[in-house]
Backbone bond lengths (Angstrom), bond angles and torsions (degrees), N, CA, C in turn:
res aa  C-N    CA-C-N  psi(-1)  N-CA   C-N-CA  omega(-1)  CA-C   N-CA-C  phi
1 X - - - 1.446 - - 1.523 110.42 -
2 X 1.027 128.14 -49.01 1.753 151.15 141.57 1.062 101.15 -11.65
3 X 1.134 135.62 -86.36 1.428 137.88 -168.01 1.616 116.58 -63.38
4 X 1.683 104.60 -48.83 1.525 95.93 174.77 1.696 120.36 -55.87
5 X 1.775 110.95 -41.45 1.325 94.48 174.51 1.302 148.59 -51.60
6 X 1.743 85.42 -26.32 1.314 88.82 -165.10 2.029 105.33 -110.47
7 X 1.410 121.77 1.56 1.540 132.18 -173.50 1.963 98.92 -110.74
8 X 1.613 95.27 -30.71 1.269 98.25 -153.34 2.123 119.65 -62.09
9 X 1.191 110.29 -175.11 1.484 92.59 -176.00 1.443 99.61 -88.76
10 X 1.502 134.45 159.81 1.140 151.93 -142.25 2.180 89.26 -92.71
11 X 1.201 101.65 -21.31 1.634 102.47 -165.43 1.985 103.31 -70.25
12 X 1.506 109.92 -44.25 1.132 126.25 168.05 1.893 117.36 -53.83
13 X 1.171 119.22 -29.13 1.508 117.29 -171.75 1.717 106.32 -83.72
14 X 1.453 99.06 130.23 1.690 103.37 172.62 1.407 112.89 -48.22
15 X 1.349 113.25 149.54 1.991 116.34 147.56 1.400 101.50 -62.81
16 X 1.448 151.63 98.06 0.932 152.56 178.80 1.617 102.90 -105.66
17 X 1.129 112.98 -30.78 1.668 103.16 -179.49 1.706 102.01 -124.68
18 X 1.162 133.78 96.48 1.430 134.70 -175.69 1.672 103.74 -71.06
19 X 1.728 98.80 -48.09 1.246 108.47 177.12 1.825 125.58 -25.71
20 X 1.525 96.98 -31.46 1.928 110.71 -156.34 1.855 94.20 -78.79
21 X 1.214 100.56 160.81 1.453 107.24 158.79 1.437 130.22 -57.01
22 X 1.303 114.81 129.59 1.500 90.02 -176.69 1.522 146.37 -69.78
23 X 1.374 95.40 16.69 1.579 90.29 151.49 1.228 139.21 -109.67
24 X 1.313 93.21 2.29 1.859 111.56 -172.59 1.406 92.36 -100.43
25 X 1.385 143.44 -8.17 1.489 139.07 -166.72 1.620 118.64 -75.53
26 X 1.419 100.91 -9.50 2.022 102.45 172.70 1.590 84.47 -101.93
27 X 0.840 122.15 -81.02 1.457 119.07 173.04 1.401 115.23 18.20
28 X 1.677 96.50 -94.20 1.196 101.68 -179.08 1.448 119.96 -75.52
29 X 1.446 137.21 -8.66 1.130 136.88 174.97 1.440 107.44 -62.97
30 X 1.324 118.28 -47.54 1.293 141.13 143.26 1.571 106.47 0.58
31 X 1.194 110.68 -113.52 1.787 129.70 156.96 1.564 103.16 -22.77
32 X 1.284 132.30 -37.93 1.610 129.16 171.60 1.657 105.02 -57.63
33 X 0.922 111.15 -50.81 1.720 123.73 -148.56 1.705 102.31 -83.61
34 X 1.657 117.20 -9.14 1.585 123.36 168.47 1.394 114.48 -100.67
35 X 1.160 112.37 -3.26 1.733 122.35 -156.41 1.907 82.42 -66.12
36 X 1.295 96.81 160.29 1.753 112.16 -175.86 1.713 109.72 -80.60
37 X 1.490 132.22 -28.08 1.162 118.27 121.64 1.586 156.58 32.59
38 X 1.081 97.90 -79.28 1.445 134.08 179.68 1.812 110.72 -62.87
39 X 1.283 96.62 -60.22 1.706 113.71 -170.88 2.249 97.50 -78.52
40 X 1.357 98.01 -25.54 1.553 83.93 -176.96 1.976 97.86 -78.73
41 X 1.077 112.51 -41.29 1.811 115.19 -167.22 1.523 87.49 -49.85
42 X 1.512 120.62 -50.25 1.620 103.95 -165.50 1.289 108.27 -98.38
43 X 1.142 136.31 0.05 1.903 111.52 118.71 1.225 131.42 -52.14
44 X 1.050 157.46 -96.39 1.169 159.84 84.89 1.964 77.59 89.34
45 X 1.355 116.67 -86.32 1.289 127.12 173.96 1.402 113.92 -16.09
46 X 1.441 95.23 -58.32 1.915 97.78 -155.50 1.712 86.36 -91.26
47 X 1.241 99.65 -39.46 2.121 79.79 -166.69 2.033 99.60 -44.22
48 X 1.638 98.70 -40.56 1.612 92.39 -146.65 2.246 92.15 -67.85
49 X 1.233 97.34 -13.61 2.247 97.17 -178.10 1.721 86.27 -87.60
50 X 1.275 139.51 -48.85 1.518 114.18 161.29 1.541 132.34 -34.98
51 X 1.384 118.49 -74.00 1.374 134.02 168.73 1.641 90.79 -25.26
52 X 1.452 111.33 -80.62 1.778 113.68 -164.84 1.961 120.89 -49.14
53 X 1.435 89.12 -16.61 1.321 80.02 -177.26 1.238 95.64 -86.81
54 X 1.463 114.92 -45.37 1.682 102.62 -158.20 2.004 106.20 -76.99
55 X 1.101 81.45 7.84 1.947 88.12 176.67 2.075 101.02 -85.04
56 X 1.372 90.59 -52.88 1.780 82.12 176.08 1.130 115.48 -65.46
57 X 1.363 122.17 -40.23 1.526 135.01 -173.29 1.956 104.39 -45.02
58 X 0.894 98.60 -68.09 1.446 110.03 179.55 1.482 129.66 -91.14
59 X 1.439 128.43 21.79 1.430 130.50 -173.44 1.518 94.10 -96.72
60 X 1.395 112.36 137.04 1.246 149.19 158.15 1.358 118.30 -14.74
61 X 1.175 144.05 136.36 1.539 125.71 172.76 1.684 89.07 -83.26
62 X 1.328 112.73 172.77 1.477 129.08 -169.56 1.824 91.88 -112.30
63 X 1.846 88.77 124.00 1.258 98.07 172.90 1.914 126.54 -83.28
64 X 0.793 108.80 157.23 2.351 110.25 -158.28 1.812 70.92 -132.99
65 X 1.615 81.22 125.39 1.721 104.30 167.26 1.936 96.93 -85.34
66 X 0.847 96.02 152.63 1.287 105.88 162.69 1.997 128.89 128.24
């Protein structure tokens, strides 16, 4: 991810900062796209599609009185 931001072609990098001037906006989108950030959201991501699987995986059948 490291390397693409910062070697990669300018067509691949998000608008991450619209706010910037437009010539500083790959730039700094650039510097956006390494921020420490980044790597927690896609944890954060996969733990919460782990948790869900192993929640269906293993839930209880529902017991019927009768």
């Amino acid at each position: 991810m490291v390397a693409l931001a910062r070697w990669g072609p300018d067509t691949l990098i998000p608008d991450l900062t619209p706010h910037a001037l437009p010539g500083h906006r790959v730039t700094a989108s650039r510097h956006e796209v390494i921020d420490p950030y980044i790597p927690v959201i896609v944890l954060a991501a996969r733990t919460a599609t782990a948790l869900g699987v192993i929640a269906v995986a293993t839930r209880r059948p529902r017991i019927t009185a009768g």
